[in-house]
mmJSON file of the N, C-alpha and C atoms, coordinates in Angstrom:
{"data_MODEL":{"atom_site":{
"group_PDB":["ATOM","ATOM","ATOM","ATOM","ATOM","ATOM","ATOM","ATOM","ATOM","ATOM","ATOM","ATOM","ATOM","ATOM","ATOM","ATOM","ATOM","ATOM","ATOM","ATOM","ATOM","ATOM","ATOM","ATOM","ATOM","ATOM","ATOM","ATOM","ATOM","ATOM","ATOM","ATOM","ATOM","ATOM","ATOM","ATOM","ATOM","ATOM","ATOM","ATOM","ATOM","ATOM","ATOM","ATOM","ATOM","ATOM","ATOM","ATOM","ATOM","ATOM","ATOM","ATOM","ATOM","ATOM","ATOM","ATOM","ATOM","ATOM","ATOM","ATOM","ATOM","ATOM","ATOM","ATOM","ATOM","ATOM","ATOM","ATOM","ATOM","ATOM","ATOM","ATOM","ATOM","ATOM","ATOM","ATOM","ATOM","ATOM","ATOM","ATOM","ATOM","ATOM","ATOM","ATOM","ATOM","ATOM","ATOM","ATOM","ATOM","ATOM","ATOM","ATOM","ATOM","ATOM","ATOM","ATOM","ATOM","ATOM","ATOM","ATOM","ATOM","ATOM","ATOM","ATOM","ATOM","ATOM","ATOM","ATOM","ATOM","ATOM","ATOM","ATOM","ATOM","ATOM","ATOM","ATOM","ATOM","ATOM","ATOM","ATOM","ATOM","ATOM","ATOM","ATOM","ATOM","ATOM","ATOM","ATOM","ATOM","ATOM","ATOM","ATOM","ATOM","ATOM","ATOM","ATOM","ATOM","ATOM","ATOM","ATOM","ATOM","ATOM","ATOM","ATOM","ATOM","ATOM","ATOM","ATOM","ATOM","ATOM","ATOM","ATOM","ATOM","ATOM","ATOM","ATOM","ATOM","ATOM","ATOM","ATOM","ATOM","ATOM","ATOM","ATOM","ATOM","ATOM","ATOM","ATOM","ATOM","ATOM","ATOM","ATOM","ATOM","ATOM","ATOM","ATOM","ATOM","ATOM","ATOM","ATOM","ATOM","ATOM","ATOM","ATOM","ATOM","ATOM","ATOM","ATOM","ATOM","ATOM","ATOM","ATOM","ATOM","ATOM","ATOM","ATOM","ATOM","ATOM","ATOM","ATOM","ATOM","ATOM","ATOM","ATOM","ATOM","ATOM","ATOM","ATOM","ATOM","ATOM","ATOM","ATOM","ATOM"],
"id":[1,2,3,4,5,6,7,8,9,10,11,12,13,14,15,16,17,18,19,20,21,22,23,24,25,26,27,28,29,30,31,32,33,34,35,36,37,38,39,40,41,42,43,44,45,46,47,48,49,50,51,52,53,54,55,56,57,58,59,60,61,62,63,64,65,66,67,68,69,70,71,72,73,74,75,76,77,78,79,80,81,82,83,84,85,86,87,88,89,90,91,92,93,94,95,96,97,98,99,100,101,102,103,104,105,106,107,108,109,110,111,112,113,114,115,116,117,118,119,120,121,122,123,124,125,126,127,128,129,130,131,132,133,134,135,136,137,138,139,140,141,142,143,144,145,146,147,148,149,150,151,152,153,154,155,156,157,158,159,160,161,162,163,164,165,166,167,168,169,170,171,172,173,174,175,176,177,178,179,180,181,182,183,184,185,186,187,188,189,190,191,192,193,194,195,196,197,198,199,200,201,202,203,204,205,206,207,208,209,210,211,212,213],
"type_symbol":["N","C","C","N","C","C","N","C","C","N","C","C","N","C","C","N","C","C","N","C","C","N","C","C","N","C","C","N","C","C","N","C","C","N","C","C","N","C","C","N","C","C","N","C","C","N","C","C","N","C","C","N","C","C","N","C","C","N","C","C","N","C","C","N","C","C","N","C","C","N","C","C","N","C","C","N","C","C","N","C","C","N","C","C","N","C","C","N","C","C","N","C","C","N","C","C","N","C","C","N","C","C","N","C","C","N","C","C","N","C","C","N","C","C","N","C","C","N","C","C","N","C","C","N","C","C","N","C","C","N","C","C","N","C","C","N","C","C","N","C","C","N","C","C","N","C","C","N","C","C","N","C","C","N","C","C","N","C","C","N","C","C","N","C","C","N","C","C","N","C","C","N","C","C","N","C","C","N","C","C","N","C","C","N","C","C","N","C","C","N","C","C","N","C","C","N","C","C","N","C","C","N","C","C","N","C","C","N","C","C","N","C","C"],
"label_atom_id":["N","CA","C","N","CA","C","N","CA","C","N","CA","C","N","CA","C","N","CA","C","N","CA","C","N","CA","C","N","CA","C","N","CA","C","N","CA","C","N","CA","C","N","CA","C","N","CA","C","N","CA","C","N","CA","C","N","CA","C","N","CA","C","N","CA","C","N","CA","C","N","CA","C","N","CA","C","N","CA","C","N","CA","C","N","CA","C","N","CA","C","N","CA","C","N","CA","C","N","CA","C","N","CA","C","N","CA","C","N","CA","C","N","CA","C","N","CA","C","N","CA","C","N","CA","C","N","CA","C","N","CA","C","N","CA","C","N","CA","C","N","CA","C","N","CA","C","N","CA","C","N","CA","C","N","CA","C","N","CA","C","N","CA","C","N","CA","C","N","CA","C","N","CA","C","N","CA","C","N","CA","C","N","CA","C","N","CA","C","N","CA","C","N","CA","C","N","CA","C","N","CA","C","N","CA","C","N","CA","C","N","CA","C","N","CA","C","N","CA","C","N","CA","C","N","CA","C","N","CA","C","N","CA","C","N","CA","C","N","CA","C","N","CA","C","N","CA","C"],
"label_alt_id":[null,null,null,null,null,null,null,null,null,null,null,null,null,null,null,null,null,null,null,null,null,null,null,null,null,null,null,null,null,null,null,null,null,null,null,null,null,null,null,null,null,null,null,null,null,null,null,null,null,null,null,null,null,null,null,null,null,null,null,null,null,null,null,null,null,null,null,null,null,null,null,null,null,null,null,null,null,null,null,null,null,null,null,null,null,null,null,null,null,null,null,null,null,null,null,null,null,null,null,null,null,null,null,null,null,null,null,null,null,null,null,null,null,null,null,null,null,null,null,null,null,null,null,null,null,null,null,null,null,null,null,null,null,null,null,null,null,null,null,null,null,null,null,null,null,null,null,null,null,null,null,null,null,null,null,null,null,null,null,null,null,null,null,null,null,null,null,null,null,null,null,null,null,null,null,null,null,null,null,null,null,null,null,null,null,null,null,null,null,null,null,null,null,null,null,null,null,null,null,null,null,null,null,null,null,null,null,null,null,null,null,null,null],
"label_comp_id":["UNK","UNK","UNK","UNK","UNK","UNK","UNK","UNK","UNK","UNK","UNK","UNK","UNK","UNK","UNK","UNK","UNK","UNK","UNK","UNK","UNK","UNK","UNK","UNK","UNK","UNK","UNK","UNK","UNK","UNK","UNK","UNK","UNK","UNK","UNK","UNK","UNK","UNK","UNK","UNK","UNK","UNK","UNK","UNK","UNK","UNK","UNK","UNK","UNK","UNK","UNK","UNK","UNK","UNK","UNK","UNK","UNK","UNK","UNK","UNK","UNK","UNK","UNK","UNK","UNK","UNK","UNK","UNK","UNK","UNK","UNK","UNK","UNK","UNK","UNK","UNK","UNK","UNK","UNK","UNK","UNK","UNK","UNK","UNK","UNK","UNK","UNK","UNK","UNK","UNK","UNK","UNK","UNK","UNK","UNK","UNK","UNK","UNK","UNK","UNK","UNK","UNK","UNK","UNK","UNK","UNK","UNK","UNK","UNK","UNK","UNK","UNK","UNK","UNK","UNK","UNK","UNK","UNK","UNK","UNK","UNK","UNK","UNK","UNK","UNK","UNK","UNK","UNK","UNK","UNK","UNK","UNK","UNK","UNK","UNK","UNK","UNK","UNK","UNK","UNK","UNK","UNK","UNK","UNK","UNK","UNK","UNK","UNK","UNK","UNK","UNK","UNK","UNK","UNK","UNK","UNK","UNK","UNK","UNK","UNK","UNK","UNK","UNK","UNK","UNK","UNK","UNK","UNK","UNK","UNK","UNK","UNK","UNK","UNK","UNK","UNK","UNK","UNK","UNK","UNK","UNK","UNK","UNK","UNK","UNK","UNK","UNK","UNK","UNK","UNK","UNK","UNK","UNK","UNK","UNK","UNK","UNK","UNK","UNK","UNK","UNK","UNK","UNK","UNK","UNK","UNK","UNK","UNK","UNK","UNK","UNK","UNK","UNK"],
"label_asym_id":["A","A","A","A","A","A","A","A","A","A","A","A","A","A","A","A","A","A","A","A","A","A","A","A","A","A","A","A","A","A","A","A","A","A","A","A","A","A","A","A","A","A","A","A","A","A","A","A","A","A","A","A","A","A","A","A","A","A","A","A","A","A","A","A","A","A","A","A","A","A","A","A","A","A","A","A","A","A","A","A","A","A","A","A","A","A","A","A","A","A","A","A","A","A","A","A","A","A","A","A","A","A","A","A","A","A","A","A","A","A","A","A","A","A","A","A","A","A","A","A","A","A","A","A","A","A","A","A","A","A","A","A","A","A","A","A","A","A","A","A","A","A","A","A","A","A","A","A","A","A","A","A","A","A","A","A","A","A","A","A","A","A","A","A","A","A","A","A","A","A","A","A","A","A","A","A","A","A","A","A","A","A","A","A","A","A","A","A","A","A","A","A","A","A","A","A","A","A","A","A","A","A","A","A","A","A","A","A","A","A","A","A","A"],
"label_entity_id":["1","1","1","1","1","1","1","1","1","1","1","1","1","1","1","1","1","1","1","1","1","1","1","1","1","1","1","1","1","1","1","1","1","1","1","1","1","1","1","1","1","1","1","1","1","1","1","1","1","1","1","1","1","1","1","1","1","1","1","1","1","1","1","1","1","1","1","1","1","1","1","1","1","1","1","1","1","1","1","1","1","1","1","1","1","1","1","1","1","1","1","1","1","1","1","1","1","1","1","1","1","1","1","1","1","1","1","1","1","1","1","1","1","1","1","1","1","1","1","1","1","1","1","1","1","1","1","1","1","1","1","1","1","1","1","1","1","1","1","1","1","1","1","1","1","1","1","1","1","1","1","1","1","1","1","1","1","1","1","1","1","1","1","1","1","1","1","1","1","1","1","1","1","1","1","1","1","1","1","1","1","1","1","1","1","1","1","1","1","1","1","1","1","1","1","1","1","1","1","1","1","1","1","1","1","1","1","1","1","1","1","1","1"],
"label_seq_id":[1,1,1,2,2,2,3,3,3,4,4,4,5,5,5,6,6,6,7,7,7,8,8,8,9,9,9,10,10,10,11,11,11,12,12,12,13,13,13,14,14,14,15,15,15,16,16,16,17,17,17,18,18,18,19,19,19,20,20,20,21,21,21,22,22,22,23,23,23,24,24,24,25,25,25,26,26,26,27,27,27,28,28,28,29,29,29,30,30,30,31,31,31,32,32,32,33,33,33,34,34,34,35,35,35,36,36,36,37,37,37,38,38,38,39,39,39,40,40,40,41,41,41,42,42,42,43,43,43,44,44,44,45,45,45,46,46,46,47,47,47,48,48,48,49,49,49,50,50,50,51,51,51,52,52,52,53,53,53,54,54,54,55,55,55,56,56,56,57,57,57,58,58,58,59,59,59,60,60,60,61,61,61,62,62,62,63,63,63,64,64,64,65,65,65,66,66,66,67,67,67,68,68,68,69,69,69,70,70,70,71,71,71],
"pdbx_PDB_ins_code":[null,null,null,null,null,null,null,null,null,null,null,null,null,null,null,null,null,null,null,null,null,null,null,null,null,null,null,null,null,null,null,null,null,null,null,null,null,null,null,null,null,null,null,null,null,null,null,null,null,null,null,null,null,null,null,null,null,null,null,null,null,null,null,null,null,null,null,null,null,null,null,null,null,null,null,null,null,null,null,null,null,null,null,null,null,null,null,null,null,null,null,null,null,null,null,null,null,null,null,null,null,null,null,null,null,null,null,null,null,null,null,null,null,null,null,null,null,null,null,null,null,null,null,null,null,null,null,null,null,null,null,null,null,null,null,null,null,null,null,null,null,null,null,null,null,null,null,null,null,null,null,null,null,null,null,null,null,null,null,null,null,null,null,null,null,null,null,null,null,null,null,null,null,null,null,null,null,null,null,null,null,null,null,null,null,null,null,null,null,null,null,null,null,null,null,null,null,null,null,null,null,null,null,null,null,null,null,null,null,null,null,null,null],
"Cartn_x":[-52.763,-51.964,-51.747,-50.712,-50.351,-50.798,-51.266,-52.017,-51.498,-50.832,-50.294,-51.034,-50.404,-50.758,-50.313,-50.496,-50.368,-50.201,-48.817,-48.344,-49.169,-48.994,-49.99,-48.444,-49.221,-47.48,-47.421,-46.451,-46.207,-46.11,-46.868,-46.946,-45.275,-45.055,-44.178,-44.574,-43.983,-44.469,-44.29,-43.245,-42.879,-43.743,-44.089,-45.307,-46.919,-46.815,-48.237,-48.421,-46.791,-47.167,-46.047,-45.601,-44.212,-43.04,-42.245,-40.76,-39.755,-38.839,-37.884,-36.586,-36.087,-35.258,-33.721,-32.834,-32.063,-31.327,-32.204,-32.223,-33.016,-34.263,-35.486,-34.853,-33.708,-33.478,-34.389,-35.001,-36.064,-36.538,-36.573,-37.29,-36.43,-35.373,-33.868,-33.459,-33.446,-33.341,-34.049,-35.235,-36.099,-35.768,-34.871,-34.571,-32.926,-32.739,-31.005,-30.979,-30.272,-30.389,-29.686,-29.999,-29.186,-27.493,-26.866,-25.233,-25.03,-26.006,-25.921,-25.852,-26.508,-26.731,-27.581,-27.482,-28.754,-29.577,-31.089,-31.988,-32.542,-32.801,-32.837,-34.046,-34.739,-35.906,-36.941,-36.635,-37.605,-37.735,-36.929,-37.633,-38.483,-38.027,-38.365,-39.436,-39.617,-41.161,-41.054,-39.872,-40.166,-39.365,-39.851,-39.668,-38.538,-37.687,-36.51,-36.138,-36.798,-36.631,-36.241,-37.959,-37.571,-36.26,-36.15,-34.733,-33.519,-33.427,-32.185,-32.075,-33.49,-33.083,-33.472,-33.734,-33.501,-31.753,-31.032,-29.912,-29.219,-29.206,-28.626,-29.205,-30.213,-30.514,-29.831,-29.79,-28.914,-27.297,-26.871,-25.276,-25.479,-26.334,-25.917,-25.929,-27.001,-27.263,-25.729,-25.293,-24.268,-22.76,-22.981,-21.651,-22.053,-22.878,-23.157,-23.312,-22.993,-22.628,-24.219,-25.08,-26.256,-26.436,-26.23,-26.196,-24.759,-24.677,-22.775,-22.954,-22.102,-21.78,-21.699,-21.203,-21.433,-21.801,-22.986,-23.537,-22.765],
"Cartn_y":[43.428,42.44,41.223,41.034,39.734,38.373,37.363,36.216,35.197,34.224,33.314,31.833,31.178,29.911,28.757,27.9,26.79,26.105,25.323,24.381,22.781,22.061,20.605,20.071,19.315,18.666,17.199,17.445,15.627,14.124,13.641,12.002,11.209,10.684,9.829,8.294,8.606,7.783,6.239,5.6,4.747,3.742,5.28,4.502,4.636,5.173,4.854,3.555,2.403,1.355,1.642,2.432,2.324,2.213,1.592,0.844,1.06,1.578,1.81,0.937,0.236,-0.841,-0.272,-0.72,-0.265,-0.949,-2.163,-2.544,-1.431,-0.903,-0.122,1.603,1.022,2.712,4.325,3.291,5.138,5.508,4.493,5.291,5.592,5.293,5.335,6.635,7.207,8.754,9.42,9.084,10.537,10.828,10.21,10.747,11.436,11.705,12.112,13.543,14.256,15.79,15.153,16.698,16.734,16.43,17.043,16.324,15.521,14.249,13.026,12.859,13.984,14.157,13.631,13.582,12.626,13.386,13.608,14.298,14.754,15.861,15.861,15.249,15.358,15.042,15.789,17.377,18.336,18.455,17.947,17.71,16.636,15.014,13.795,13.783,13.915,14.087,12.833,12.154,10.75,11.414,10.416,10.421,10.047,10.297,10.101,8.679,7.858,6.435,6.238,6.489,5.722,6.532,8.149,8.666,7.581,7.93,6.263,5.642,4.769,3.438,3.891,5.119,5.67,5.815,6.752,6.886,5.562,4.412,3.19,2.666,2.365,1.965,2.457,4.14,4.88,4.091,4.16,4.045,2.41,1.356,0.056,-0.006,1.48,1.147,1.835,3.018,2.99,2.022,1.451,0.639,-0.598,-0.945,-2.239,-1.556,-0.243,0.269,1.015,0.73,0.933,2.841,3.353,4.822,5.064,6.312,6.79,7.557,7.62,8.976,9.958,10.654,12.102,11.728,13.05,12.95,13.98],
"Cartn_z":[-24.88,-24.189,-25.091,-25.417,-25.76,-24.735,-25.792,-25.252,-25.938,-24.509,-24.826,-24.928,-25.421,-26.291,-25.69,-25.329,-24.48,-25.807,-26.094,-26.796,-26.754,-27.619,-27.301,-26.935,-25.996,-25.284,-26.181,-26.624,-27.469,-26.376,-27.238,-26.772,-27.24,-26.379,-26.617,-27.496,-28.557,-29.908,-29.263,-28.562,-28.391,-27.387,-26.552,-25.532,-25.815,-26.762,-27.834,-28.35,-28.527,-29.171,-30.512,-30.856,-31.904,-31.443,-31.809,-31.554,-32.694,-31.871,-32.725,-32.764,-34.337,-34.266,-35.53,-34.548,-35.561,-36.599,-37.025,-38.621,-39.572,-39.028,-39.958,-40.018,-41.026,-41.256,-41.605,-41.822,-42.496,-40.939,-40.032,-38.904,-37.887,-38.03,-37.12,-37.97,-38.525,-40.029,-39.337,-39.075,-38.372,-37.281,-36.604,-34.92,-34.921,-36.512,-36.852,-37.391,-37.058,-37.585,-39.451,-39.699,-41.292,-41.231,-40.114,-40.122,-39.132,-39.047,-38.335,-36.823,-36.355,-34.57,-34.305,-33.201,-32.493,-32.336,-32.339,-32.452,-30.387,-30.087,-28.457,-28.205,-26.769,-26.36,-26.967,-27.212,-27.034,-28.389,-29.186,-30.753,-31.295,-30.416,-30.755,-29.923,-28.867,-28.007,-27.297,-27.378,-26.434,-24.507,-24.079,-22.579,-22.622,-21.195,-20.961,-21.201,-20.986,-20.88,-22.406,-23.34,-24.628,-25.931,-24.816,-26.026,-25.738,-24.138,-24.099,-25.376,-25.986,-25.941,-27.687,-27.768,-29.263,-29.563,-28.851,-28.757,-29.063,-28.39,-28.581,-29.948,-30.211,-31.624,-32.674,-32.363,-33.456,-33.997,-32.209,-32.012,-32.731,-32.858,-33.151,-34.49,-35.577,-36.77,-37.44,-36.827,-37.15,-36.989,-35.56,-35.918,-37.005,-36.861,-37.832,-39.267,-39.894,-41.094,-41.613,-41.095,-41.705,-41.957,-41.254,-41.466,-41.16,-41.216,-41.559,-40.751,-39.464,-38.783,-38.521,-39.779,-40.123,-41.796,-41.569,-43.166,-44.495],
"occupancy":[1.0,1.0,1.0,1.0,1.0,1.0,1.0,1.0,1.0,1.0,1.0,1.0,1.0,1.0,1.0,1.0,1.0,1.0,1.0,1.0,1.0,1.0,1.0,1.0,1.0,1.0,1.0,1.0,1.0,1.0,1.0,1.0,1.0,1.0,1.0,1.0,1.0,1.0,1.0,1.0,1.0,1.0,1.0,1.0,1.0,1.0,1.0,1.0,1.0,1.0,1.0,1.0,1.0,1.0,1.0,1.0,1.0,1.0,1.0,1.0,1.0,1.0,1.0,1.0,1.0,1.0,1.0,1.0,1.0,1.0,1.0,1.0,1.0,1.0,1.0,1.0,1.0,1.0,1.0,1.0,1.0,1.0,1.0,1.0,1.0,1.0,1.0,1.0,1.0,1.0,1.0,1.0,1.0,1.0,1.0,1.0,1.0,1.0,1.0,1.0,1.0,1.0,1.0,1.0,1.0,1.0,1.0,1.0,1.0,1.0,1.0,1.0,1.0,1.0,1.0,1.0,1.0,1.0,1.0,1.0,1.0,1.0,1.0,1.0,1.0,1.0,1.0,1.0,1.0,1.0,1.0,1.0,1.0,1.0,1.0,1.0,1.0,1.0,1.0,1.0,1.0,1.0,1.0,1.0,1.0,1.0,1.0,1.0,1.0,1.0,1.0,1.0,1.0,1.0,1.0,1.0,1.0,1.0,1.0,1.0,1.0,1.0,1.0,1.0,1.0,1.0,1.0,1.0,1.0,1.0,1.0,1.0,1.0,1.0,1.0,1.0,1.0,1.0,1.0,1.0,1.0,1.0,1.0,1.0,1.0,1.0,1.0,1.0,1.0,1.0,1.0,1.0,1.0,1.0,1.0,1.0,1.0,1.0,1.0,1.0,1.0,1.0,1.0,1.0,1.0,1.0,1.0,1.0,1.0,1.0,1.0,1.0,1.0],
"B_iso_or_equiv":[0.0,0.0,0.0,0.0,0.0,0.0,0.0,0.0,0.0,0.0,0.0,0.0,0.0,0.0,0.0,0.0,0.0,0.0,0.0,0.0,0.0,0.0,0.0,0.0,0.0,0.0,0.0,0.0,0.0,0.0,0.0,0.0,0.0,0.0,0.0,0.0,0.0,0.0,0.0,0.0,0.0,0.0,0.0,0.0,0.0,0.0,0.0,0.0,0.0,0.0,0.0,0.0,0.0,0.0,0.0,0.0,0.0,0.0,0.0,0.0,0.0,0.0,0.0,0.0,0.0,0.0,0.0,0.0,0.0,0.0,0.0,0.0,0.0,0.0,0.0,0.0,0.0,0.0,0.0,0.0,0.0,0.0,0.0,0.0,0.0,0.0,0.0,0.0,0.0,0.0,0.0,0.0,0.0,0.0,0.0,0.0,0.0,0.0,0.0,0.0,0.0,0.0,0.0,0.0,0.0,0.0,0.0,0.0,0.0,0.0,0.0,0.0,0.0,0.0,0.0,0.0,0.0,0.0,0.0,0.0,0.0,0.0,0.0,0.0,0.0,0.0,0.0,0.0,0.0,0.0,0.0,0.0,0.0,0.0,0.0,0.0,0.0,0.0,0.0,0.0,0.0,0.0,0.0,0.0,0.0,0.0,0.0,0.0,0.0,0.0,0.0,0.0,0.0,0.0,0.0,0.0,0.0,0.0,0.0,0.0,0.0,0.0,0.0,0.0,0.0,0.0,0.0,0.0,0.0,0.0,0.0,0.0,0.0,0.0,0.0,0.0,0.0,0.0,0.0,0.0,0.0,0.0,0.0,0.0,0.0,0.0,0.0,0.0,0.0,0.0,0.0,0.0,0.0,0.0,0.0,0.0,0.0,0.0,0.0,0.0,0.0,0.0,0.0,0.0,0.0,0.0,0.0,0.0,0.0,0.0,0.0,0.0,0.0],
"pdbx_formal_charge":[null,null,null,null,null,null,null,null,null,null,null,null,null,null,null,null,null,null,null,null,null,null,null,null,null,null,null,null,null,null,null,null,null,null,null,null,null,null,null,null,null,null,null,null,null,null,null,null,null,null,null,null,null,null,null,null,null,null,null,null,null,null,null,null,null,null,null,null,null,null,null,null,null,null,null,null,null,null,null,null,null,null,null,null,null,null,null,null,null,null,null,null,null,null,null,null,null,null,null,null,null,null,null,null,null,null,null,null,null,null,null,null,null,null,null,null,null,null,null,null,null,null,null,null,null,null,null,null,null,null,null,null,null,null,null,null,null,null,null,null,null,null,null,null,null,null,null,null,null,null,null,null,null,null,null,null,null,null,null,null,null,null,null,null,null,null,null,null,null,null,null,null,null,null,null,null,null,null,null,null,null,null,null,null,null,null,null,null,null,null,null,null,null,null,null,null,null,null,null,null,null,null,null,null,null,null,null,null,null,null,null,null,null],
"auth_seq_id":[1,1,1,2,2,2,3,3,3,4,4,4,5,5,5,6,6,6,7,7,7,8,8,8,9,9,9,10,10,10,11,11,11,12,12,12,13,13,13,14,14,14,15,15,15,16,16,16,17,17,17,18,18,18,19,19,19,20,20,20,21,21,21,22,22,22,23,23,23,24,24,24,25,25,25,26,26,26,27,27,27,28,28,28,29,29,29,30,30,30,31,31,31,32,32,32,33,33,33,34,34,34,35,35,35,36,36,36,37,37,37,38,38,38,39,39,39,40,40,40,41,41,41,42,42,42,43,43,43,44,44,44,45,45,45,46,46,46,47,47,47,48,48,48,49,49,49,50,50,50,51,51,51,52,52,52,53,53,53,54,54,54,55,55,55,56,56,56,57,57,57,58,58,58,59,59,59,60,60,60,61,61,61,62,62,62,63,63,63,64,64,64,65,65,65,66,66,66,67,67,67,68,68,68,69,69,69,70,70,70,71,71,71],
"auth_comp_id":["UNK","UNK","UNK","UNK","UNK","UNK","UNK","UNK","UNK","UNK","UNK","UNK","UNK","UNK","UNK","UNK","UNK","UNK","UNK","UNK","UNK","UNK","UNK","UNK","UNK","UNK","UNK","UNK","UNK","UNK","UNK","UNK","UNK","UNK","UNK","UNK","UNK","UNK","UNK","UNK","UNK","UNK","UNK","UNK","UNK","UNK","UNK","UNK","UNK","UNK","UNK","UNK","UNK","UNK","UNK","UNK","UNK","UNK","UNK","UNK","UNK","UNK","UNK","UNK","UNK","UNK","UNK","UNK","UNK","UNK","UNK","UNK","UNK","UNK","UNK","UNK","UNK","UNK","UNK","UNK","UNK","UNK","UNK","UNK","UNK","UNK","UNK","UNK","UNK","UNK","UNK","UNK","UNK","UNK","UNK","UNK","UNK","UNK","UNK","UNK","UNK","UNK","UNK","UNK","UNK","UNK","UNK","UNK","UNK","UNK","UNK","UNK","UNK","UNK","UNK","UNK","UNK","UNK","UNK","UNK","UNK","UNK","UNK","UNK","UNK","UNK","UNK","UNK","UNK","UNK","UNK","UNK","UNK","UNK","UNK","UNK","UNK","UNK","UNK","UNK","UNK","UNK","UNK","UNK","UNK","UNK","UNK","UNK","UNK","UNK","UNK","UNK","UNK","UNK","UNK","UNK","UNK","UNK","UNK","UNK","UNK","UNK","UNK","UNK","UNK","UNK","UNK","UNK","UNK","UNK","UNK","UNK","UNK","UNK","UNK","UNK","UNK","UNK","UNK","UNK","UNK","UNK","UNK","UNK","UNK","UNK","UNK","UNK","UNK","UNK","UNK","UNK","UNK","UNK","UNK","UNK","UNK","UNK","UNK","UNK","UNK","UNK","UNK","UNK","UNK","UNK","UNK","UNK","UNK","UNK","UNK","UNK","UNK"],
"auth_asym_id":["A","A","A","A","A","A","A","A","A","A","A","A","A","A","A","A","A","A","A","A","A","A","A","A","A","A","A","A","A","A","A","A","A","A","A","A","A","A","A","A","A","A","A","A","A","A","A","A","A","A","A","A","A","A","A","A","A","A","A","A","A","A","A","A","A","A","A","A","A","A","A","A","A","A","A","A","A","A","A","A","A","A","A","A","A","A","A","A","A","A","A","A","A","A","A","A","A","A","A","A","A","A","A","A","A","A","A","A","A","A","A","A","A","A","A","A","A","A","A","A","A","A","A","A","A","A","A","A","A","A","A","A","A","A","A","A","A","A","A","A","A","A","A","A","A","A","A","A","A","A","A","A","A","A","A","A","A","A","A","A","A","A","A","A","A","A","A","A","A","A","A","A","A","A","A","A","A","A","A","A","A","A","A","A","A","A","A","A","A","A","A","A","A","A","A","A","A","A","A","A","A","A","A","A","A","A","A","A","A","A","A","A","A"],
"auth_atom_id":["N","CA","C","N","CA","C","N","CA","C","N","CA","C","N","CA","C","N","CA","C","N","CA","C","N","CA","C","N","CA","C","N","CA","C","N","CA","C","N","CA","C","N","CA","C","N","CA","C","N","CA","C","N","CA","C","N","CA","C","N","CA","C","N","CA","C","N","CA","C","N","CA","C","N","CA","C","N","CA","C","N","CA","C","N","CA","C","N","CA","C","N","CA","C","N","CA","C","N","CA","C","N","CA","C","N","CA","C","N","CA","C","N","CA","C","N","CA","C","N","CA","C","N","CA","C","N","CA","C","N","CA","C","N","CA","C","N","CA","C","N","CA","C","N","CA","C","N","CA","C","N","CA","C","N","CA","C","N","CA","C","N","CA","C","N","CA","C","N","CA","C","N","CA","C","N","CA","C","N","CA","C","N","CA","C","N","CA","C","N","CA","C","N","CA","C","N","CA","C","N","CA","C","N","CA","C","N","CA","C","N","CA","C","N","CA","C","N","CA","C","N","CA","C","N","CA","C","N","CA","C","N","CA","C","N","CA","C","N","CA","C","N","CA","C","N","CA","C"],
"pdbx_PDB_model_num":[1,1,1,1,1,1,1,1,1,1,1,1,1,1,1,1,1,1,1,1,1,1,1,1,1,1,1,1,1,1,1,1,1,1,1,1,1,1,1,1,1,1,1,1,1,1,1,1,1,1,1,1,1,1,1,1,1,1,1,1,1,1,1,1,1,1,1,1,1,1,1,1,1,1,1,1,1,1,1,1,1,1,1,1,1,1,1,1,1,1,1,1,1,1,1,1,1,1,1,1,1,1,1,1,1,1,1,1,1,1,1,1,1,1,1,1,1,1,1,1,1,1,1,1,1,1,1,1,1,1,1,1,1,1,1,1,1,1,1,1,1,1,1,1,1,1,1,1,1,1,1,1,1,1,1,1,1,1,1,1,1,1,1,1,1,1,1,1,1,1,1,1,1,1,1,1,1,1,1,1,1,1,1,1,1,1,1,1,1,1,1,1,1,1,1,1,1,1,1,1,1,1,1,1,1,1,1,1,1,1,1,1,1]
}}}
């Protein structure tokens, strides 16, 4: 019989105490695929609340020029 494995469920980084700002590009990069998508919940591990307010950080670093739209 195959025996399954109970995944470790991810902590939401943000409500551990990390913040995400979208001046600090290297950490606004890790929540972006390779052709400039927004990264989902079930990859980033944050809660519904803090992807929101990931999503918006993204959208402000790009309009204010800091990352490029499509890569």
């Amino acid at each position: 019989m195959a025996e399954f494995r109970r995944k470790k469920k991810k902590i939401c980084q943000m409500c551990a105490g990390k913040s995400v700002d979208y001046k600090d590009v290297m950490i606004v990069n890790k929540y972006i695929s390779d052709k400039g998508k927004i990264l989902p919940r079930r990859m980033t591990g944050a809660c519904a609340k803090h992807q929101r307010h990931i999503a918006e950080q993204i959208k402000y670093a790009r309009f204010m020029a800091l990352i490029p739209y499509v890569k």
